[in-house]
C-alpha positions, 0 to 999 in steps of 0.5 A: 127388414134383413140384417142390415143395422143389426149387432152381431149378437142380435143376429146370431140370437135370431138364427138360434132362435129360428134354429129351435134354440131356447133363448137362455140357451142362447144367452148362456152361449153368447160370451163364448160365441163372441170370443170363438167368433172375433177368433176365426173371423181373420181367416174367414175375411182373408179368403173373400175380396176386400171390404166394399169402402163407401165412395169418399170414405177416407177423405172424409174421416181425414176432413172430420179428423181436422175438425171441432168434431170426435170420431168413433166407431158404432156397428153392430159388429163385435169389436175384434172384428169391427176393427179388422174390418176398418184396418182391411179397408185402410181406415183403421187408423181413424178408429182409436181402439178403447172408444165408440160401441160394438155388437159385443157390448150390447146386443141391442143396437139402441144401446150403443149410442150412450156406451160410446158416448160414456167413452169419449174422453169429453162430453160431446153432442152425439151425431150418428152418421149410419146409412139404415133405418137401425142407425137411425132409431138407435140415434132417436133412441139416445137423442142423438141427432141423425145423418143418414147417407145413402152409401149402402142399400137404403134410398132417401125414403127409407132413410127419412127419419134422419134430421138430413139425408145425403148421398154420401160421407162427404156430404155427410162431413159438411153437414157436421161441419155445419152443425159443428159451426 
């Protein structure tokens, strides 16, 4: 399985590794990777075509944003550049800063439900809306319930492990307003 679903850090270590990099060489090295990373991405981002925004994606976070339901980003990407991803594809606005999990909190993806979960202002049930088989395990890991949309590379066979597997966020937002009831 490739780096789809992983973190930033994960894949970085993987590289390193595969590099003949000692892994408490890595370790040692992660923080400042991380800051020198979030600091050149702008301008490597800048030279390449936009983002590839999920078909449905901004009416779907804009039906979720009137519903009974909190929204937070969780990606494996590193926080400063999960950001500037959403904001470069215009989605930004739906993505309170200070709230979900990033890659640069934990290099483990099965991790990073709980971190987002501990910053919502209030308790809630967790629902992981992901399109890899990692947004899946990471939502077992957590006891999360799973929504899998196969928007990305991933069909519905991969994706089966989910509680419902739909072909994109809309269908995804109906399945949650349903739960949400």
């Amino acid at each position: 399985m490739g780096p789809a679903g992983r973190t930033d850090q994960e894949i970085a270590r993987l590289v390193l590794r595969g590099a003949g990099v000692p892994d408490d060489r890595v370790t040692a090295g992660l923080g400042e990777w991380m800051a020198r990373a979030a600091e050149v991405y702008p301008g490597i981002d800048a030279a390449h075509p936009g983002p590839r925004v999920a078909s449905g994606a901004a009416e779907a976070l804009a039906r979720v944003a009137a519903a009974p339901v909190s929204v937070a980003l969780l990606t494996g990407n590193l926080e400063p550049i999960a950001h500037a991803k959403m904001g470069r594809a215009g989605l930004g606005e739906h993505f309170a800063r200070g709230r979900g999990a990033f890659g640069s909190d934990h290099e483990r993806r099965d991790a990073l439900v709980p971190i987002a979960v501990a910053r919502e202002p209030a308790p809630l049930p967790a629902v992981v809306v992901g399109d890899t088989p990692r947004d899946i395990a990471c939502a077992r890991a957590a006891g999360a319930r799973c929504v899998a949309v196969t928007t990305g590379s991933y069909g519905p066979s991969d994706l089966a492990g989910a509680d419902v597997v739909v072909p994109g966020l809309l269908a995804a937002v109906d399945v949650l307003e349903t739960w949400a009831g």
